[in-house]
C-alpha positions in Angstrom: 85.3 -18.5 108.3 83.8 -15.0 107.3 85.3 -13.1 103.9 84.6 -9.3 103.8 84.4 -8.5 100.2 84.5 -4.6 99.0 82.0 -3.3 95.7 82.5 -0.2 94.0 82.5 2.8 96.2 79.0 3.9 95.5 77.3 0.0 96.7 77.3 -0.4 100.2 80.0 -3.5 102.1 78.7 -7.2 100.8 79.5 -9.2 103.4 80.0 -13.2 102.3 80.0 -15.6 105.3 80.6 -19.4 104.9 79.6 -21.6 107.4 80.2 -25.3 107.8 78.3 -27.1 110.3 77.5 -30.9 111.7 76.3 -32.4 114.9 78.8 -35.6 116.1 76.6 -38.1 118.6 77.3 -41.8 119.5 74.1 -43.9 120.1 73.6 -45.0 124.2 74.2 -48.9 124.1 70.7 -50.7 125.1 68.5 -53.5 124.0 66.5 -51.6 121.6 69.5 -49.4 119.9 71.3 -52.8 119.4 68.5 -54.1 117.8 67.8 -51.0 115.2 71.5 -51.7 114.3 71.2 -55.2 113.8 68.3 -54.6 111.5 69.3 -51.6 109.5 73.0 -52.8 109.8 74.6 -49.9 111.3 77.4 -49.7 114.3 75.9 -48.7 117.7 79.2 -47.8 119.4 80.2 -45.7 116.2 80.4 -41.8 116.5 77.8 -40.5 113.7 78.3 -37.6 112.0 75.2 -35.5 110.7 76.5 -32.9 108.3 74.0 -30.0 108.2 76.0 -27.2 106.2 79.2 -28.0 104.1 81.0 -24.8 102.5 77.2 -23.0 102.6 78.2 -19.0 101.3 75.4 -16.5 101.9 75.9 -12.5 101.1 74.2 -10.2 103.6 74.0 -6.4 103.2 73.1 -4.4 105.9 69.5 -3.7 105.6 68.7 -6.4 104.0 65.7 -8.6 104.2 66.8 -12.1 104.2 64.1 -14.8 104.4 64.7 -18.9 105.2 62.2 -21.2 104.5 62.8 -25.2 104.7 61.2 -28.2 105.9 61.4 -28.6 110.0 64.5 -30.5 110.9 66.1 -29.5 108.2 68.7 -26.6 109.9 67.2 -22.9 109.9 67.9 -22.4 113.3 71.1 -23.5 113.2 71.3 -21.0 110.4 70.0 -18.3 112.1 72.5 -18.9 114.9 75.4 -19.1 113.2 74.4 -16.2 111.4 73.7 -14.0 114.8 77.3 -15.3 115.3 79.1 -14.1 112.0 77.3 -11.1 111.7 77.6 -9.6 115.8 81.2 -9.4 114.3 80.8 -6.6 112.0 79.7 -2.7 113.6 76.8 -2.9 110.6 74.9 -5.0 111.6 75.2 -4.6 115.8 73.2 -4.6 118.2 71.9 -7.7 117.4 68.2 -8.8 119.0 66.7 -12.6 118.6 63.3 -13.8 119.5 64.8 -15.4 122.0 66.5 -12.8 123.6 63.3 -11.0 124.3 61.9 -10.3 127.7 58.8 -9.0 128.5 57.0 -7.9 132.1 53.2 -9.7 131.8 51.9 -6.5 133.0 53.1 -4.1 130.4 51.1 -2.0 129.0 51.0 -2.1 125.4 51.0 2.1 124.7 53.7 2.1 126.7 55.9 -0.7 126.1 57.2 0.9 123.2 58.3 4.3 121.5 59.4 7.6 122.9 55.4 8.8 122.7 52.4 7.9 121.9 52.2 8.9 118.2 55.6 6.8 117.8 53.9 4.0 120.1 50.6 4.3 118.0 53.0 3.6 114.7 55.1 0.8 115.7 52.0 -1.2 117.0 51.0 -0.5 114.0 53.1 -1.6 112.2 53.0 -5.4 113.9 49.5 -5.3 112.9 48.3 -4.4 116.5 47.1 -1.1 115.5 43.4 -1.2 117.5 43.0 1.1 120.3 41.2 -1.4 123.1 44.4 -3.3 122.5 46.6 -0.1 123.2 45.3 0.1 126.3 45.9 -4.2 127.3 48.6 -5.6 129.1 50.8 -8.3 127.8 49.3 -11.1 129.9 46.1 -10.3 128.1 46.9 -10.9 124.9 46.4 -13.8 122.5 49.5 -16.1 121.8 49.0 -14.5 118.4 48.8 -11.2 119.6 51.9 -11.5 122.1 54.2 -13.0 119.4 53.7 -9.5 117.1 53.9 -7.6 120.2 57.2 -9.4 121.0 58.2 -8.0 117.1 57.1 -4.3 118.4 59.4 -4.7 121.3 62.1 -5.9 119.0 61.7 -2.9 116.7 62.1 -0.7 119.5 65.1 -1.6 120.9 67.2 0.1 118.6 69.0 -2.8 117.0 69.8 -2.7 113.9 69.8 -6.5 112.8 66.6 -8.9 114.2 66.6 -12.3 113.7 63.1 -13.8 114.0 62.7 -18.1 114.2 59.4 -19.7 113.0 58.4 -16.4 112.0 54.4 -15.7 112.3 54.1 -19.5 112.7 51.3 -19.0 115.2 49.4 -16.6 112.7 46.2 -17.1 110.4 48.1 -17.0 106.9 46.3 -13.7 105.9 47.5 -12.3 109.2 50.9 -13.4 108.4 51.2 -11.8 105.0 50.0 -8.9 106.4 52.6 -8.5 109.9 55.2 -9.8 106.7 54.6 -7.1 104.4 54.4 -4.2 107.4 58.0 -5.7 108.9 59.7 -5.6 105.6 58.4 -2.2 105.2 59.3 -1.2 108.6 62.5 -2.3 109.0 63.6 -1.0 105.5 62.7 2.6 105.7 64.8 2.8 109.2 67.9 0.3 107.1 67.4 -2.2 109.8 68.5 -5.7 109.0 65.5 -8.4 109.0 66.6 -12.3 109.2 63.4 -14.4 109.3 63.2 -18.4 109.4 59.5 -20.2 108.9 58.7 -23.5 106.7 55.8 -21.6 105.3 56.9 -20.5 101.9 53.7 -18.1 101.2 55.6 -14.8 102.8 58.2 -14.4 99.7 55.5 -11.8 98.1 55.2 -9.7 101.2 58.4 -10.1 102.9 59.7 -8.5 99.2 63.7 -10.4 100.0 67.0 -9.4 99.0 68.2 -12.9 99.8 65.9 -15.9 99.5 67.4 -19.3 101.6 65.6 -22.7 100.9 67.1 -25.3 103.9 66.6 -28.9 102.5 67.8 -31.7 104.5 71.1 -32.8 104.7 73.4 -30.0 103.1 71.4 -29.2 100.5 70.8 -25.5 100.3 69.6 -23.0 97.6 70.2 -19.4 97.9 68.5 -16.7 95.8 69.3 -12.6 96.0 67.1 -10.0 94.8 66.9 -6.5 94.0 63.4 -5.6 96.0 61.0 -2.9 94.4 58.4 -1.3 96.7 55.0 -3.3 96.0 51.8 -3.4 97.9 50.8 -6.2 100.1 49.4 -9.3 98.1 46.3 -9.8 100.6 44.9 -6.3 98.8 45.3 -8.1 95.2 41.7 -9.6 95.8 40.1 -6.3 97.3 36.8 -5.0 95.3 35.5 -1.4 96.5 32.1 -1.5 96.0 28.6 0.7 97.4 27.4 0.0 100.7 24.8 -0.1 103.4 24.4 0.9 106.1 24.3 -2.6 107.6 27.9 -3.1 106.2 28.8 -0.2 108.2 27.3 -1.5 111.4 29.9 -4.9 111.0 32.6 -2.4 111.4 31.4 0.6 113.3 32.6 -1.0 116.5 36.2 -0.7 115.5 35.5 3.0 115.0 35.4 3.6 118.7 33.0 6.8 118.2 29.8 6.3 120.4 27.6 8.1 117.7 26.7 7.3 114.7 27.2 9.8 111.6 23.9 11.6 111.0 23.1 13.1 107.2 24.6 10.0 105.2 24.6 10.6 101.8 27.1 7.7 100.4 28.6 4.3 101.8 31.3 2.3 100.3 32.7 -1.1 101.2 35.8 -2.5 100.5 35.8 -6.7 100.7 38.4 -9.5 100.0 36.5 -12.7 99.8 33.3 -12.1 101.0 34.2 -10.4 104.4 34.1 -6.8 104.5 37.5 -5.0 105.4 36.8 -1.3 105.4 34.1 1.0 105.1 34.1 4.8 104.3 31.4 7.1 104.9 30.0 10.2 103.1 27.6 12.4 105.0 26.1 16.6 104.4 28.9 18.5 105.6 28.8 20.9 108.4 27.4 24.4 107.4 30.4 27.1 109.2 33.9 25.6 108.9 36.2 28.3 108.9 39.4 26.1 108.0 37.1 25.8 104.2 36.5 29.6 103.9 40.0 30.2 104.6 41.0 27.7 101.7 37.5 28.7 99.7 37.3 32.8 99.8 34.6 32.5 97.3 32.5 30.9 99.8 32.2 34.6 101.3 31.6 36.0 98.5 28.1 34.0 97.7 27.7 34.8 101.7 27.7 38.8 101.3 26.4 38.8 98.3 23.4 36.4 97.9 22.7 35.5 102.0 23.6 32.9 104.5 20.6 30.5 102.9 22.5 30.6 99.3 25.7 29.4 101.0 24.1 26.7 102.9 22.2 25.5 99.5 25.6 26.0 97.8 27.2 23.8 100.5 24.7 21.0 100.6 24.8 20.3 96.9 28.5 21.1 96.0 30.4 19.2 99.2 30.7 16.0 101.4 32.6 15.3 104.7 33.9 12.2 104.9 32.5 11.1 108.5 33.9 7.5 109.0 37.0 5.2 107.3 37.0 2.0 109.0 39.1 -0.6 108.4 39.8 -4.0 110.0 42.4 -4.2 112.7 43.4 -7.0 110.6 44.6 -5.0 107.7 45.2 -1.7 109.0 49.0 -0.4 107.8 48.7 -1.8 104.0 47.0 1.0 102.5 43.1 -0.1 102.5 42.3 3.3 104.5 44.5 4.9 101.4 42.3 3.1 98.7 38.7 3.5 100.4 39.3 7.8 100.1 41.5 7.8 96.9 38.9 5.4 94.8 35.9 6.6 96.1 35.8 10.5 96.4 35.7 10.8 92.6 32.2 8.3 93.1 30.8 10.4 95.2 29.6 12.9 92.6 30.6 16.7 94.2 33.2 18.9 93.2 34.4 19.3 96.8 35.2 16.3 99.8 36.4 17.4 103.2 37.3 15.8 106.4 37.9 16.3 110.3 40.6 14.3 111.7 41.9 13.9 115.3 43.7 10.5 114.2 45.6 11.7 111.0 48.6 12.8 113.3 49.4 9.5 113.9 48.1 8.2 110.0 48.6 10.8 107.5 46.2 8.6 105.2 44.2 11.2 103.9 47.5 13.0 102.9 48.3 9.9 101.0 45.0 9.9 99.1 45.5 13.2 98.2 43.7 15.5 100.2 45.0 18.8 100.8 45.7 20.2 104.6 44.7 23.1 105.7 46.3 24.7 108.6 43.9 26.8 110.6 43.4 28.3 114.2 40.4 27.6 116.6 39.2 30.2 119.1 38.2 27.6 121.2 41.7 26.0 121.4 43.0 29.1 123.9 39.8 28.5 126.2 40.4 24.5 126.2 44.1 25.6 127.0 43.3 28.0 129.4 41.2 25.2 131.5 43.4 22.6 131.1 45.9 24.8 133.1 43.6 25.9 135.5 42.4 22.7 136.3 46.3 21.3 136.6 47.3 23.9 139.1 44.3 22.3 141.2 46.1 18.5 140.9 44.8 17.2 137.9 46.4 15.0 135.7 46.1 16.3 132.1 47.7 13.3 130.6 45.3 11.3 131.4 42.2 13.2 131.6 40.5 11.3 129.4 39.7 8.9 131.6 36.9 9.4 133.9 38.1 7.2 136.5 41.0 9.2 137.2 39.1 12.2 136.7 36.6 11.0 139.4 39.7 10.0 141.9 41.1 13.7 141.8 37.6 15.6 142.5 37.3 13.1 145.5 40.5 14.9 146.7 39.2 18.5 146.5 37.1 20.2 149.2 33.4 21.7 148.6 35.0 25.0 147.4 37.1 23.6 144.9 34.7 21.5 143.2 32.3 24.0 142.6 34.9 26.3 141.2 35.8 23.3 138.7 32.4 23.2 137.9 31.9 26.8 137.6 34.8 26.8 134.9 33.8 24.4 133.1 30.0 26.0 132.7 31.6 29.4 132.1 34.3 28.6 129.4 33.5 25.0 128.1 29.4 25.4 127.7 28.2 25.1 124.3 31.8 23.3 123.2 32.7 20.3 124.9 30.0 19.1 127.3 27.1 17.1 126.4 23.7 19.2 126.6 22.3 16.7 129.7 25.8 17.7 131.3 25.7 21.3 130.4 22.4 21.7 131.9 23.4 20.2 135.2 26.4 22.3 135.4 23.8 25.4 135.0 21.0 24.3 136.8 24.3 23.8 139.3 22.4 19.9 140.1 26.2 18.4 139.1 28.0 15.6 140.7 31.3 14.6 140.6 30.9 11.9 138.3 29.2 14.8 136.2 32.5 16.9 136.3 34.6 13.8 135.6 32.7 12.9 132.3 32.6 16.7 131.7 36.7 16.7 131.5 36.8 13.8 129.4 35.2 15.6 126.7 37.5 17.9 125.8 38.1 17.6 122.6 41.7 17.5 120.2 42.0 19.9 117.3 41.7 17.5 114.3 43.0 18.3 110.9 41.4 19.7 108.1 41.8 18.5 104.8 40.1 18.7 101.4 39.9 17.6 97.8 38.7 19.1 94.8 37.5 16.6 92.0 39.2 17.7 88.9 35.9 16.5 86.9 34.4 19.9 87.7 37.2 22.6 86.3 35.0 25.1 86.3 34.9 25.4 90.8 37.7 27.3 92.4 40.6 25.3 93.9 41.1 25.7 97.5 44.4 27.7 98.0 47.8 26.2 98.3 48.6 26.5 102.0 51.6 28.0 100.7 49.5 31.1 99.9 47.2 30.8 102.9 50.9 31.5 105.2 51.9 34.7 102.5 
């Protein structure tokens, strides 16, 4: 039986459900069953009846996070059914998706499995705690059993349901892991009013998974019910974090994760972040480039020491007073919770300069910097109409822009081109692209015209995004300029 139950006009529908359910068997007549009921004296030919839930009442919302937690055997996933059944009764809380509804081809791609595009792809793997770029590019029969379990919650969130009901939820997870996919799945699922239903016996997710209703199954009928009213909170693995200073050898534990084949040059400051004693994240300070013309747009007075005093006084003026951030790295384990957030936010004041800046392809998919508040600063590139201009040059010839980042492809679409078209690829890319996206060894190839087509391949692959430009003025030296408001930088 299922009551519908009506608040006050502002609180959303409560919906109540009550469910009753047992399980009726009768014992197969044999040697061994007659002798268990001769020694514990019960009837073998009797029909048992093993009552699991007697006039249990639960109140869902939609959108809200309802955890179950219980000793195995004792009836969450008969709760969880019988709750997929109640509920796919109400418009609220349909489509419904269950772990076990979930289908998924071995060979899919993990980037594009899920999402409408690749920043919303890059998000919602995220999100599961699969937010690493070498496991973007991996297909689902690749993947741990770990790994495939939170990619079978990415799938789930992409479907468009709006309630998910998850059984023995991140049982096959490391319990820091779990926490962390916990805490990321509550947060997911309630900015987009998604209903979450999880069942596990672990009973270390209630920090993380932050409920509105809290289940404990015990056995028999036994059942305790709690409800909440949830306030945002960060995750609990970051309660033990310490941000400390570095080394370079801390760095090197996590530059691999960085994905960058160079290493930053000019290092001025390292910080580490650790829980325990493994590091977690790392942030790196280095001299900042000497012409940036997003920072003389925010900084005018930058100019102004230029005309008046000479190049050499602005570059003097620069290498004291700023720093470019040139590497966060954190973890794939505990990426989404805010670590990236923490490194910038608690360490920029440490770093002893009234001015931090930093270029950023990634921060259109992970506005972190934002977050640690940095200021953006909108700009144009010159360089931006050439790369543009190539790009469209080179697609009227065949070439698949989408992916030209990978060299492989690029090499399988020169082999398609006759003498005449290669060289004029080649004589584009010296003309427009030398001194901006080529590696010198390649640029001199190109000139020296002593090229080959794995050359041109690479050459494409280098084209690089626009990153974002942000900064942050340290408020402990009031008497520097602040950069202008981009509100001002539009007028």
């Amino acid at each position: 039986m299922v009551l519908l139950r009506v608040r006050s006009p502002e609180i959303k529908p409560l919906i109540s459900l009550k469910i009753d359910k047992s399980f009726k068997t009768v014992s197969k007549v044999t040697k061994r069953t007659v002798q268990v009921g001769e020694a514990f004296g019960i009837g073998v030919d009797e029909e048992k009846v093993f009552p699991v839930f007697k006039d249990f009442m639960v109140e869902i919302n939609p959108g809200d996070i309802v955890y179950v937690t219980g000793e195995s055997g004792g009836g969450k996933s008969v709760l969880l059914n019988e709750l997929a059944k109640l509920l796919s009764k109400y418009s609220e809380f349909r489509p419904i998706v269950t772990d076990k509804t979930m289908q998924i081809d071995p060979n899919e791609i993990l980037i594009h499995g899920v999402g409408k595009d690749t920043a919303e792809a890059i998000e919602i793997l995220s999100f599961v705690g699969l937010g690493e770029a070498f496991l973007f590019l991996r297909r689902y029969k690749e993947l741990s059993d770990g790994q495939k379990y939170r990619y079978r919650l990415a799938k789930a969130f992409w479907t468009g349901a709006r309630t998910l009901i998850f059984d023995e939820f991140c049982a096959t997870l490391d319990r820091t892991t779990a926490k962390v996919v916990a805490y990321l799945a509550q947060k997911f699922c309630r900015k987009r009013g998604i209903t979450l239903i999880v069942a596990t016996t672990h009973i270390d997710l209630l920090e993380d998974l932050n409920p509105n209703v809290y289940i404990n199954k015990k056995f028999g009928t036994d059942v305790d019910v709690k409800y909440f009213k949830p306030e945002p909170r960060p995750c609990s693995v970051l309660r033990d974090l310490k941000i400390s200073r570095g080394t370079y050898e801390d760095y090197k534990k996590l530059a691999l994760f960085h994905y960058k084949g160079s290493h930053p040059v000019g290092i001025t400051d390292i910080f580490k972040a650790e829980i325990g004693n493994e590091v977690v994240g790392i942030i790196v300070y280095v001299l900042t480039y000497l012409n940036l013309r997003p920072r003389h747009v925010a900084l005018p007075h930058l100019l102004e020491i230029c005309r008046k005093e000479g190049y050499k006084a602005l570059a003097e003026y620069i290498n004291k007073n700023f720093r470019r951030i040139a590497r966060v790295v954190v973890a794939p384990k505990y990426r989404g919770i805010g670590l990236g957030v923490r490194l910038v936010k608690e360490t920029m004041p440490l770093v002893g300069v009234p001015y931090v800046e930093t270029l950023a392809v990634m921060a259109k998919y992970n506005p972190f910097f934002e977050h640690a508040g940095m200021k953006e600063v909108e700009y144009e590139r010159k360089y931006d109409e050439r790369q543009q201009k190539v790009l469209e040059i080179l697609e009227s010839m065949g070439l698949d822009v989408e992916l030209s980042k990978s060299k492989k492809r690029n090499l399988e679409w020169l082999r398609t081109l006759n003498k005449k078209q290669v060289k004029k690829v080649a004589n584009i890319l010296k003309q427009l692209l030398a001194g901006k996206f080529t590696s010198p060894s390649i640029e001199k190839k190109l000139k020296e015209e002593k090229y080959t087509l794995e050359d041109l391949a690479e050459a494409i692959t280098l084209f690089r995004a626009k990153p974002k430009y942000y900064i942050w003025k340290n408020p402990s030296f009031a008497e520097f300029p602040e950069p202008l408001a981009q509100e001002v930088l539009n007028a």
